[in-house]
C-alpha positions in Angstrom: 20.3 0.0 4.2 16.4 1.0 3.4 14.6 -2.2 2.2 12.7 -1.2 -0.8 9.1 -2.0 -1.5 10.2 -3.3 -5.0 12.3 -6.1 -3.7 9.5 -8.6 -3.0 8.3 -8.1 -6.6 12.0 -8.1 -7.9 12.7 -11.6 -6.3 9.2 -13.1 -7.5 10.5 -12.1 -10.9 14.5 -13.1 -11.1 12.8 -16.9 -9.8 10.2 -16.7 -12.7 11.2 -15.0 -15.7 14.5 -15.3 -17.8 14.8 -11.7 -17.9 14.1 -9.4 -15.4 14.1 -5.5 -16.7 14.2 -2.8 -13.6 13.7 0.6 -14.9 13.6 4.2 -13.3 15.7 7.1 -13.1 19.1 7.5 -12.5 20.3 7.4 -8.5 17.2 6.2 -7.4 18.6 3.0 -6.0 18.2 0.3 -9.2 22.3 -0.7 -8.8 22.4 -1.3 -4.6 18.9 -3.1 -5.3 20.3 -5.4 -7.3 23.9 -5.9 -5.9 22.0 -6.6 -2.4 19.5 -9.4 -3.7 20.6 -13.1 -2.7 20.3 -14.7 -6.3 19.9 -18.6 -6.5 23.0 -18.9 -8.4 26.4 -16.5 -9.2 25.9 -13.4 -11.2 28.4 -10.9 -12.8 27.6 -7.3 -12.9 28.9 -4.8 -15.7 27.9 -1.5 -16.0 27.7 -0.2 -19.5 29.5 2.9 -18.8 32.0 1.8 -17.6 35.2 1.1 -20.1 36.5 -2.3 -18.7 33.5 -3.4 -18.5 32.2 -2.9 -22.0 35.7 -4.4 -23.4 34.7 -7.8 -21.9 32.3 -7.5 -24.7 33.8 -7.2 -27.6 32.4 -10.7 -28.4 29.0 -10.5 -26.4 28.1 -14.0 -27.5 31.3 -15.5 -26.8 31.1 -13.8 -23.0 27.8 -14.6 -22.2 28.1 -18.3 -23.4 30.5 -18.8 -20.7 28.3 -18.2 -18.1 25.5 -20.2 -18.7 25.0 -20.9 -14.9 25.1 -16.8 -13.8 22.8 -14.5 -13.6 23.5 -11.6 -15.8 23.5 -8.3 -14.5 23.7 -5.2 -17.2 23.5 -2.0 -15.6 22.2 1.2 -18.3 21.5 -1.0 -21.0 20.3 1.7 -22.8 23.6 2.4 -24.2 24.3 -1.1 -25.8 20.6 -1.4 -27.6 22.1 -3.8 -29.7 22.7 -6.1 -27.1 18.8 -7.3 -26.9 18.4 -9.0 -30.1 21.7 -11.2 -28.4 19.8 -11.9 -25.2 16.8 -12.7 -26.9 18.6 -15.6 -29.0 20.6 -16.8 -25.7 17.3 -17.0 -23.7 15.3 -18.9 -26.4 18.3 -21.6 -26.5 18.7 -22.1 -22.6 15.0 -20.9 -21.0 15.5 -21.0 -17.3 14.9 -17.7 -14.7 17.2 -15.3 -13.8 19.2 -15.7 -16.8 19.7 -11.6 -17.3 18.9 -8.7 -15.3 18.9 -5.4 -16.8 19.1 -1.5 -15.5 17.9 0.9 -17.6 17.3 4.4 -17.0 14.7 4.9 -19.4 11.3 3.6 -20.5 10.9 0.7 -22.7 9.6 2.8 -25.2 13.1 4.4 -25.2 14.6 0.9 -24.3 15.3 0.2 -28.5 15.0 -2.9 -29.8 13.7 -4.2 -26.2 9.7 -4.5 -26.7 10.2 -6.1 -30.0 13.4 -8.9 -29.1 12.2 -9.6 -25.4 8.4 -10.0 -25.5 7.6 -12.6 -23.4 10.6 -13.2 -22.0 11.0 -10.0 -20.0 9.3 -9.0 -17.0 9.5 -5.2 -16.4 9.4 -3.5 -12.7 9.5 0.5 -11.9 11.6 1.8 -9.2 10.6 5.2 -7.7 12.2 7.3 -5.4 11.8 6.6 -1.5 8.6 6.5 -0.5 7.0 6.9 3.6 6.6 3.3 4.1 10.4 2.2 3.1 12.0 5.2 5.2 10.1 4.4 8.3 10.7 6.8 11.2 13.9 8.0 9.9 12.2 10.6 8.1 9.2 12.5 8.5 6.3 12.9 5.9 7.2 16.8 5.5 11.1 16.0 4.7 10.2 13.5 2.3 8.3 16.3 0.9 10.4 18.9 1.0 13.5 17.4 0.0 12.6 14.8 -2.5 13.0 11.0 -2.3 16.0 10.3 -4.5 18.1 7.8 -1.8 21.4 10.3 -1.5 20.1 13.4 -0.9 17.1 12.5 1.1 19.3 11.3 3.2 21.3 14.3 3.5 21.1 16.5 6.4 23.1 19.0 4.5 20.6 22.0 2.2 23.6 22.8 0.6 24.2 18.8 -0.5 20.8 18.5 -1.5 21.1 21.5 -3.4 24.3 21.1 -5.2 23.4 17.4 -6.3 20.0 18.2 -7.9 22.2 20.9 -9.7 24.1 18.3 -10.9 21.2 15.9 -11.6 19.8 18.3 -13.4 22.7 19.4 -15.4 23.6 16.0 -16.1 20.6 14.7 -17.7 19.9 17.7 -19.8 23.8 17.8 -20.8 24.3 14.0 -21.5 21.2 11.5 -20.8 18.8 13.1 -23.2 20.8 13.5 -25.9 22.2 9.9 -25.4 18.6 8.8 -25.2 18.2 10.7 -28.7 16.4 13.8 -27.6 17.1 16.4 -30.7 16.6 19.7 -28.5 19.8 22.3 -27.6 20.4 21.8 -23.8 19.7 25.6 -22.9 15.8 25.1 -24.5 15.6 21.6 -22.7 16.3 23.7 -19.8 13.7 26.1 -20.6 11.2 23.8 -21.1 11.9 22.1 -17.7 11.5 25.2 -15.9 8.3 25.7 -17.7 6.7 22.7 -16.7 7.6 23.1 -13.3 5.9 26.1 -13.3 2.4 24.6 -14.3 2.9 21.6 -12.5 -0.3 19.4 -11.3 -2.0 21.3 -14.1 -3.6 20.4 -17.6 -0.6 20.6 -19.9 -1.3 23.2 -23.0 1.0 22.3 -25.5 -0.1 25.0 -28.2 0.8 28.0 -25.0 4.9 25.9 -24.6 4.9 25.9 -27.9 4.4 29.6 -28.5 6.8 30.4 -25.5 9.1 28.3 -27.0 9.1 29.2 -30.5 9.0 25.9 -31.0 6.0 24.0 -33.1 3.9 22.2 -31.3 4.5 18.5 -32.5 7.8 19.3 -31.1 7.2 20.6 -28.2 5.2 17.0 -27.7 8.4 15.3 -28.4 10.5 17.1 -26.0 7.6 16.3 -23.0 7.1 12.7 -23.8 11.4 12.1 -23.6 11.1 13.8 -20.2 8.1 11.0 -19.6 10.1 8.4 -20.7 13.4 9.6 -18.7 11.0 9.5 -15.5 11.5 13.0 -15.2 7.8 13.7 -15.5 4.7 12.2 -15.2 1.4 12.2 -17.3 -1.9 11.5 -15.6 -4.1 10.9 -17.9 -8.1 12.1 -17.6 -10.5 9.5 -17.0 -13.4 8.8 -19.8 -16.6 7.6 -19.5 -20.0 7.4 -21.2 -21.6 10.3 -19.4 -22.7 12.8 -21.5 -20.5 15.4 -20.2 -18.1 18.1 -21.4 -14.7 16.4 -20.1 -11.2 17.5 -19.6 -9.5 15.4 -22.0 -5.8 17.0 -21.7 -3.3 15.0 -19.4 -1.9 16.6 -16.3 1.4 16.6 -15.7 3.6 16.8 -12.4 7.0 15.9 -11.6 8.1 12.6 -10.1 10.3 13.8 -7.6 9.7 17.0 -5.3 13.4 17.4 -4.4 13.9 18.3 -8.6 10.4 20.2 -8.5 11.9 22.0 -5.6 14.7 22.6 -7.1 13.9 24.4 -10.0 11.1 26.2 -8.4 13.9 28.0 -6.2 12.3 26.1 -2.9 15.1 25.0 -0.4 13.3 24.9 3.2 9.8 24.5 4.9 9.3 28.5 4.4 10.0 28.8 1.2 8.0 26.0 0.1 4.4 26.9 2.8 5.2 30.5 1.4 4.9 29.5 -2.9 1.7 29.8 -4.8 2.5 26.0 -5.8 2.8 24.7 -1.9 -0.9 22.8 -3.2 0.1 21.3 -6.3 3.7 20.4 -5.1 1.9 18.6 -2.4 -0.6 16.8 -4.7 2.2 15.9 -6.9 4.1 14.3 -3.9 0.8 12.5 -3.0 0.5 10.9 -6.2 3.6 9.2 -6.5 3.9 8.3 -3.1 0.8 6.5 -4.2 2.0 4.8 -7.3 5.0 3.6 -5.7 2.8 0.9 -3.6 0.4 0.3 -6.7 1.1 -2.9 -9.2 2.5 -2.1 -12.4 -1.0 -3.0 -14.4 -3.0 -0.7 -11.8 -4.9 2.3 -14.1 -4.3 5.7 -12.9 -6.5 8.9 -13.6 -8.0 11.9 -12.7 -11.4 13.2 -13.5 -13.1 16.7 -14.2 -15.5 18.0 -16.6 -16.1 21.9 -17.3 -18.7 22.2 -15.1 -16.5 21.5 -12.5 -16.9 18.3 -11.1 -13.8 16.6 -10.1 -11.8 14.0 -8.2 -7.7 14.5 -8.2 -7.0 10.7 -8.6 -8.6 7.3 -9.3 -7.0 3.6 -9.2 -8.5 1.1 -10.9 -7.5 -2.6 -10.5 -8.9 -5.5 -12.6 -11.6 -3.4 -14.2 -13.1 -1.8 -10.7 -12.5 1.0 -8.7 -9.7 0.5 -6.1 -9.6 3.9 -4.3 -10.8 7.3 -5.5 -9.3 10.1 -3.6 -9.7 13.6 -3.5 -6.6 15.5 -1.9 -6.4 18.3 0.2 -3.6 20.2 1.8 -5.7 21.1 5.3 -6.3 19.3 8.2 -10.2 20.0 8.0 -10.8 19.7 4.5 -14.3 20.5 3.0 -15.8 19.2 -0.2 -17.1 21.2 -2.9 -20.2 20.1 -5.0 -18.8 19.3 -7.7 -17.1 16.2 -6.2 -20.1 14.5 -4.9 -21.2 15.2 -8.7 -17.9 13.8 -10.0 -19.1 10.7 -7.8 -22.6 9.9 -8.9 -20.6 10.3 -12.8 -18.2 7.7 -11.9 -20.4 5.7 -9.0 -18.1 5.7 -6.9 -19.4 4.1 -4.1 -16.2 4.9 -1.1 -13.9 8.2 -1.6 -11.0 9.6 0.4 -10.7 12.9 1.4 -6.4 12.7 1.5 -4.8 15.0 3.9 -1.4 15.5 5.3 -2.2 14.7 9.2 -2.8 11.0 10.5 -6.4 11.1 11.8 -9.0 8.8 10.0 -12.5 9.1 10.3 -15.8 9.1 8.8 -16.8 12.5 7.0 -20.3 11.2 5.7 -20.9 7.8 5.2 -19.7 6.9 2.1 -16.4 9.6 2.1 -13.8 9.1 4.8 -10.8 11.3 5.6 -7.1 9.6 5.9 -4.0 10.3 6.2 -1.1 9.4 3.6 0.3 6.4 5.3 -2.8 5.0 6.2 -4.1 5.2 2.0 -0.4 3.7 1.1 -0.4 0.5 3.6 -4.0 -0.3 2.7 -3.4 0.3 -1.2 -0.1 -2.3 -1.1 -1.9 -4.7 1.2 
């Protein structure tokens, strides 16, 4: 049993709120999180695909009005939307925390009915795939890597597993979860489009050249990227702004959450195949960056920042209105800046940046830039 980072936060919120939501993709751990927590009081659990389960409510309000002393548990509550508006009236009669807790394996942009009913009453946590300080020892920064960081497979020894259960992954939210979730696009061009993006991933997203691959239009081709956003299939980084008069990148980047599925689809099975790719570099920044976000609060701000001149920094954190960490990642063990990020610096005054790379020394490069490793950046981010 890996204890997940999450679980601290999960328990301060299950004590505080009447409605806890935990959101992330599917088989990255939301159901054995839940099912493992010590509530203060009983709780039933019903998963929403499931058919007995759903026939206990045929009368919702009847049901939940005889467990006024559980805690709730409703697992892919993205398939009984309806269900909020019900939760909503339940919690504003009997206001007391750890009413409901619900699984959802979708934003709650995609969650319907859920910003509107539950505001204020719901208190929303992300779950990501494993990240290096929940697995320890048990497995190295490099398998993590390679193999991705959803719970089953990662903890595979098997290739062939790994392989045939991202197939299936894969397969299954292009076949079924999309569409459910009310994506409009033909599985086989969903398909396309995945493969496409994985292609370009870590790099500014050009909608207009998709689009034209496609033969799609553009505003659709938008659509179809922002359900994979919201399935946590992908993720957007959005380009930092500020007041400098400079000529800024102002497109998003986008990389995938999980390098097992970026792996996948990139045809990448082993350590060879992956050192041997063109995208080894922005596979490995992409890894890096989520690794990151998994120890970050949920209000922490995210970025990157370049303008066409070339001045750059991969990723900034801001917390409470000031800079957290800025960190510039390289895949080398004796990395070297270029100009443009001690420009990219001044721009942004960043007064401390990291040099990220994937050994474990730390020291000082100059005096105001110091090089880390991964763990090191992760345990002082979440303390």
């Amino acid at each position: 049993m890996i204890k997940r980072i999450i679980a601290s936060e999960f328990s301060f919120s299950v004590k505080n709120f009447p409605v806890t939501g935990l959101i992330g993709p599917r088989q990255v751990g939301k159901t054995t999180l839940v099912k493992s927590f010590s509530y203060e009081k009983p709780y039933i659990y019903l998963d929403l695909e499931r058919f007995s389960d759903l026939n206990k409510l045929n009368d919702p309000e009847l049901y939940f009005g005889s467990l006024p002393d559980h805690t709730i548990i409703l697992d892919e509550i993205q398939h009984k939307p309806e269900l909020f508006a019900l939760i909503r009236s339940l919690v504003d009669e009997h206001r007391s925390p750890g009413r409901f807790v619900i699984l959802g394996s979708a934003s709650p942009e995609l969650l319907k009915q859920s910003s509107e009913s539950l505001a204020g009453r719901i208190n929303y946590l992300e779950i990501y795939p494993l990240n290096l300080l929940e697995v320890g020892g048990d497995i190295t920064l490099e398998t993590l890597w390679l193999n991705g960081g959803f719970p089953e497979p990662a903890l595979q020894q098997n290739r062939r597993f790994r392989q045939t259960w991202y197939r299936n992954f894969v397969n299954s939210y292009l076949q079924r979860d999309l569409p459910a979730l009310g994506l409009p696009a033909d599985p086989s061009v969903s398909r396309q489009l995945l493969m496409m993006l994985a292609s370009i991933n870590g790099a500014t997203v050009n909608h207009s050249m998709l689009a034209k691959s496609l033969g799609l239009s553009m505003p659709t081709v938008k659509t179809y990227v922002k359900f994979f956003v919201n399935a946590f299939l992908i993720t957007e980084l959005p380009p930092y702004y500020s007041n400098v008069k400079k000529r800024l990148v102002k497109s998003p980047k986008l990389y995938f959450r999980d390098n097992g599925m970026l792996h996948y689809l990139l045809g990448i099975s082993d350590r060879d195949g992956l050192f041997g790719n063109i995208a080894v570099g922005t596979s490995w920044e992409s890894f890096v960056l989520h690794q990151v976000k998994s120890v970050l609060r949920s209000d922490d701000e995210i970025y990157f920042y370049r303008t066409q001149d070339g001045a750059e920094i991969d990723l900034l954190v801001k917390r409470e209105n000031r800079w957290l960490a800025a960190v510039e990642i390289k895949l080398s063990l004796s990395p070297k800046l270029k100009k443009g990020t001690y420009i990219a610096m001044k721009d942004l005054g960043i007064k401390k940046l990291y040099v990220l790379t994937p050994g474990q020394d730390r020291y000082m490069y100059e005096q105001d830039i110091e090089v880390i490793g991964l763990m090191d950046l992760m345990r002082m981010l979440h303390a």
